[in-house]
N, C-alpha and C positions, 0 to 999 in steps of 0.2 A: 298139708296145711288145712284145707277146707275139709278134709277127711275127717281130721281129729275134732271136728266141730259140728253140735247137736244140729243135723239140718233138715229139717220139713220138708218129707221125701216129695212129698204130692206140688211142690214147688222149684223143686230139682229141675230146673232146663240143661241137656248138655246136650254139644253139637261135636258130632264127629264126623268119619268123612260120607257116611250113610247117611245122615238125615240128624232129625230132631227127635226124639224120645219123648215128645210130650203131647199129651193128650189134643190132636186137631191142629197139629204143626204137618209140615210134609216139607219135602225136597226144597221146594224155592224158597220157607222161610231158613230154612238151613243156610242157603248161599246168601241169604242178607247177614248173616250173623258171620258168615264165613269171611265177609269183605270187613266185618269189624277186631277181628283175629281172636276170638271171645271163643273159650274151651268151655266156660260153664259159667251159669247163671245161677246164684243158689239164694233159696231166703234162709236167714241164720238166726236162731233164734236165742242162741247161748254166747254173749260177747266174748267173757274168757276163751272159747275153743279159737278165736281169730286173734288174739293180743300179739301174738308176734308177727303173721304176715299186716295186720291193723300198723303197728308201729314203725313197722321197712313201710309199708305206701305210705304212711303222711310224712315220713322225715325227706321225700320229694315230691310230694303232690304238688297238686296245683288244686286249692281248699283254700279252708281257713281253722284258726284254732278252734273253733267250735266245733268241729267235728274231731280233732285228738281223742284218741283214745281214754286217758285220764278224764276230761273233761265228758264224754258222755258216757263212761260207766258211774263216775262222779255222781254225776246228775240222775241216772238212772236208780242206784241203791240208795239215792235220798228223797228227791223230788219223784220220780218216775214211780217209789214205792211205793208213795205215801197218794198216789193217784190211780193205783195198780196199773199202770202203763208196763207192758209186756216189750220188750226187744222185740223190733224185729228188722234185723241187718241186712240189706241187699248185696251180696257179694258175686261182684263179677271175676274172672280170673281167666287169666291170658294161659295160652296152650304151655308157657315154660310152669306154669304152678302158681306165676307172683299174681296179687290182686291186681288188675285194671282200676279198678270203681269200687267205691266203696260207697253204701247210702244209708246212714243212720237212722233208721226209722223206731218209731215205738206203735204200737193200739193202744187206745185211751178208748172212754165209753163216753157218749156225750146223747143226750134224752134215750138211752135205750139203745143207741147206734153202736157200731164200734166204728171206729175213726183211726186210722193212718195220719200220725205227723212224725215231723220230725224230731228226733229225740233231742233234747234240750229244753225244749219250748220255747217258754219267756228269757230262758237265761240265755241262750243263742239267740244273737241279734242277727247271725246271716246264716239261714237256712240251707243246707248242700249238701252236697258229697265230697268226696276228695276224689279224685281222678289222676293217673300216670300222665304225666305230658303228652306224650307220644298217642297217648289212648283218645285222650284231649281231642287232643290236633285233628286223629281220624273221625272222632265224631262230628266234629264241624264242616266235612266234606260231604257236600250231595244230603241227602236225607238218613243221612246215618245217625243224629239225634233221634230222629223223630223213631226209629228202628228201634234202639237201645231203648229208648223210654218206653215205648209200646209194650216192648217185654217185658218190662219191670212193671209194667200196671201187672199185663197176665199173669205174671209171677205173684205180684201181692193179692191178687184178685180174691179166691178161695178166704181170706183173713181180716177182711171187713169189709166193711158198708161203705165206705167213703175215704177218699185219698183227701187230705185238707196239708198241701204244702206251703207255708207263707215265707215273706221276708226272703224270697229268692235270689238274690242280685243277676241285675240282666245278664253280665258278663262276668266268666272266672280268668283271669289272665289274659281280658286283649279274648277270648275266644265266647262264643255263646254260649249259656248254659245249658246243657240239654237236656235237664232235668223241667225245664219251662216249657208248657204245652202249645198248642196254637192259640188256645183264645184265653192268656192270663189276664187275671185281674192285678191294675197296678195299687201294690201297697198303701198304707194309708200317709207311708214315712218313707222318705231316699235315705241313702247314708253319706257321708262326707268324710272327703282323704285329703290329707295334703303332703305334698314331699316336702321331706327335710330338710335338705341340704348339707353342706360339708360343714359348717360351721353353726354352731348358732348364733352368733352375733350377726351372719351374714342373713341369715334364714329371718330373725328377729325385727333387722331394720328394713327389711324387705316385706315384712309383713305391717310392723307399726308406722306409721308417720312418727315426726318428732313432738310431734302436740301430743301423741299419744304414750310414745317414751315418757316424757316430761309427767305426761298423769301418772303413767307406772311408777316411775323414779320415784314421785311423789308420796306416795301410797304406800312403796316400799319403807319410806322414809318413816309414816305414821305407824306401821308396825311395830320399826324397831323401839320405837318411844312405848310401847306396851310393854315391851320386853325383852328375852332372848328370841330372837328367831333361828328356827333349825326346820331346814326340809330334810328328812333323810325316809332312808329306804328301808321298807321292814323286811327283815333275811333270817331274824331270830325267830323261832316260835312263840316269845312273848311279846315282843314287837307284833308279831303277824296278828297275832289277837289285841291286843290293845289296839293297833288299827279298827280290826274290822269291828273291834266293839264300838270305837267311834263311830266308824260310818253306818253301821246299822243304825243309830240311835239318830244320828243326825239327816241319815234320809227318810227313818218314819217321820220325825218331825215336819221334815218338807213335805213328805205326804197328806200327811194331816191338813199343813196349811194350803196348798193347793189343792184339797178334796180328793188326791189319790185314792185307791185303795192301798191298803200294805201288803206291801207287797211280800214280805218278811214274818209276816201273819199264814202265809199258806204254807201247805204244808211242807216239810222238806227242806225250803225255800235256805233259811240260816245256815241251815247242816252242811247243803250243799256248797255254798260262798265259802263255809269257812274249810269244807274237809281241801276244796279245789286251790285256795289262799294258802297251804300249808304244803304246796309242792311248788316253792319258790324258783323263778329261774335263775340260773341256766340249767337247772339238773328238770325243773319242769314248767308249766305254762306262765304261771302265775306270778306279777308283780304287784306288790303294795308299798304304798308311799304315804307319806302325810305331813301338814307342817304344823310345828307346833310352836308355840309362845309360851315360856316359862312353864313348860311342862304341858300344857293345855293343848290336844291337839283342837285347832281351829277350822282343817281341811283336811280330806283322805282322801284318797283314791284307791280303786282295785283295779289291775286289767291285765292283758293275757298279751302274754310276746311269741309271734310264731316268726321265726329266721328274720327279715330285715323289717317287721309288721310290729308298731308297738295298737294295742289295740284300746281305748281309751274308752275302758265300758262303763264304769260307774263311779260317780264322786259325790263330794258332799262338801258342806262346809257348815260350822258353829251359827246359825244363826241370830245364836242370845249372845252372843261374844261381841268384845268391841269392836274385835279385829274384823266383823262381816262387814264393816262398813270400808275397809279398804279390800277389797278383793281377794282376802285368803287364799279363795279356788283357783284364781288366776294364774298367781301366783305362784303356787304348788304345780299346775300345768305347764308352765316355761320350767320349773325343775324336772317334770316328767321328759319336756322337749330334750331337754339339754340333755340329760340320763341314755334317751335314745340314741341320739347323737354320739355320745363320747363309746356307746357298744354297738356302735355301727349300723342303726336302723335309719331306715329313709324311709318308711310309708308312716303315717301318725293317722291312725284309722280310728278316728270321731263315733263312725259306727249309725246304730238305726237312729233316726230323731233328727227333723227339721230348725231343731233350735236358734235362734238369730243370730248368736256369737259363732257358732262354725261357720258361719256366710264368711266372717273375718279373716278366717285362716287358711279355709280351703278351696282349692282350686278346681276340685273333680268332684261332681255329683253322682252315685250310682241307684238308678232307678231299681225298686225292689217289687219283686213280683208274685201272687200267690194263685197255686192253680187248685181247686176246685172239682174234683171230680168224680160221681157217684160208679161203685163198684160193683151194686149192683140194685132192684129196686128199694130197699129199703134205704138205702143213703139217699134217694131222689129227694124226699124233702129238708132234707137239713142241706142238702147241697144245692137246690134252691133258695129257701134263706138266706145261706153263706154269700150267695153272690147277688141278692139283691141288695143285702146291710154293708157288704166290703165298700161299694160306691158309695155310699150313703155315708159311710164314715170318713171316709177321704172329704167327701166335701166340708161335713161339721169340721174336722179338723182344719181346713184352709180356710174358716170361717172365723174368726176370733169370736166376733158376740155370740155366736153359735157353741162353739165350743166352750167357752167360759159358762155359757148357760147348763152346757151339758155336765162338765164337771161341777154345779153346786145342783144340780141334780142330786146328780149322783152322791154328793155328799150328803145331802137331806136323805135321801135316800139308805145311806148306812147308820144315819141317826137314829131311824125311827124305830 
């Protein structure tokens, strides 16, 4: 497996029953890695050479879709090109050959540095690895996180200035993460889940009061006086583009109007949504929906289904439409529910962002966490900055006049 794949010998750990092979290991670090049943450590720098044992660990991991395989080679030969962000794959692998861990990393260059993140970036709302259960379970025993991760610094060490992992989530499965260090900094954003339940009408009036029904009812009612209403699911490839050509268009807009930058503007950015939008599921990650009025879509959505996880990353809705005045998005969102629902999903994963309507729906808060740490001197001052501006941004953000002030900043700012 890990054979056939290009691997940067000088970051090659393996452990047999003699010892560690690696430059200033000896005997006792041997039997910490021994208690974790880890045959080899390797950094990987060619993803094709891993695509098969890659695709046997995530179809049971314990991850999330952001790290699938489709999705971060995806992202890699469009966004990651266009940033020259270089692979580079943490691959652990148990004594029978199969992966343990798997950790998607890229190098980006940032003032002259090179920089370790995770491969994704912005399009990955939850930063990680995929992990075997079993692999999981033992690392959460005694200090055997802290074992495993310490390796994986020494292994990436030789290949940049600075480790910058964000959007962590505290826990994978009920277990810790152990890809989180001792002194993380917490995110500027948590993310929010809610279970579905067996039904949706049961899930529905348990979530809305009936004043609230009654405004839905309502609203629904205002639509159909516009016109045709149809939610449906895009599964064709001209459906899948006519979607996402709406919601590109309709979330620069919102950007605009709330000072964002576009995000759609850098580079790769489109390529990527639409090449990863055109491997529909169940054959791949990707679901697209939208609703539309007499042909007009007024709401879209894009998002990623991993086994019973619907993952609810991006929407939009018509804001010059009439229909924005009855809740299109909303709307389109109970179709998404109910779609999860009828193919058997119970997690509805809201994903990064504090926004006030998930307070509505969800019941589980997941704190997110980024750790910070230079690899060697030249990473010390960006890795200082990094963690004196990460608080500093948590606060503007739990600020509203603060934050409102900073985003028309920021929009004067790309004005000028």
């Amino acid at each position: 497996m890990l054979g056939n794949a290009r691997v940067l010998a000088e970051s090659l750990l393996r452990f047999d029953g003699g010892g560690v092979d690696a430059a200033g290991s000896d005997t006792a670090r041997a039997d910490e890695f021994r208690l974790l049943a880890v045959a080899d450590l390797a950094v990987v720098t060619d993803p094709a050479g891993l695509e098969r044992p890659w695709r046997a660990l995530e179809s049971a991991a314990v991850g999330h879709a952001f790290q699938h395989y489709d999705f971060i080679t995806g992202w890699l030969d469009t966004v990651g090109r266009a940033r020259d962000a270089a692979p580079l794959i943490v691959a652990a692998r148990a004594a029978d050959g199969a992966l343990a861990a798997l950790l998607p990393l890229a190098v980006t260059r940032c003032l002259g540095r090179r920089v370790i993140v995770w491969a994704g970036g912005e399009s990955a709302d939850y930063g990680s690895g995929l992990f075997a259960p079993d692999f999981l379970s033992r690392l959460a025993e005694g200090d055997h996180a802290s074992i495993f991760r310490r390796a994986v610094v020494e292994a990436l060490r030789p290949h940049a200035d600075l480790l910058h992992l964000d959007r962590q989530p505290e826990t994978l499965a009920g277990q810790p993460n152990p890809m989180i260090g001792a002194r993380p900094i917490r995110n500027s954003d948590s993310s929010h889940q809610t279970e579905l339940g067996a039904t949706w009408d049961t899930y529905y009036r348990g979530k809305r009061n009936s004043h609230s029904r009654r405004t839905d009812r309502s609203k629904r009612r205002r639509l159909d006086i516009l016109g045709t209403v149809r939610a449906f699911d895009a599964t064709s490839a001209a459906d899948i583009d006519r979607v996402m050509d709406a919601l590109v268009d309709q979330k620069q807009r919102q950007m605009r109007r709330v000072g964002m930058g576009d995000l759609f503007a850098r580079g790769g950015v489109t390529d990527f949504y639409r090449e990863i939008a055109h491997r529909p599921f169940p054959h791949g990650p990707s679901h697209m929906a939208a609703l539309e009025i007499d042909g007009r879509i007024v709401a879209a959505n894009w998002g990623l289904v991993r086994r019973s996880r619907y993952y609810y990353v991006m929407h939009s809705y018509d804001e010059e439409s009439a229909a924005a005045h009855y809740s299109p998005g909303r709307h389109l969102m109970y179709h998404l529910m109910q779609w999860s629902i009828d193919h058997d999903i119970t997690t509805f994963d809201f994903t990064i962002g504090d926004e006030t309507f998930k307070r509505q729906w969800c019941e589980r808060t997941i704190d997110l966490y980024d750790d910070v740490e230079p690899l060697g001197p030249a990473g010390l001052d960006i890795a200082l900055a990094l963690k004196a501006a990460k608080p500093l941004k948590r606060f503007i953000k739990s600020q509203a006049s603060l934050h409102g002030l900073a985003r028309r900043l920021r929009r004067t700012a790309e004005a000028i």
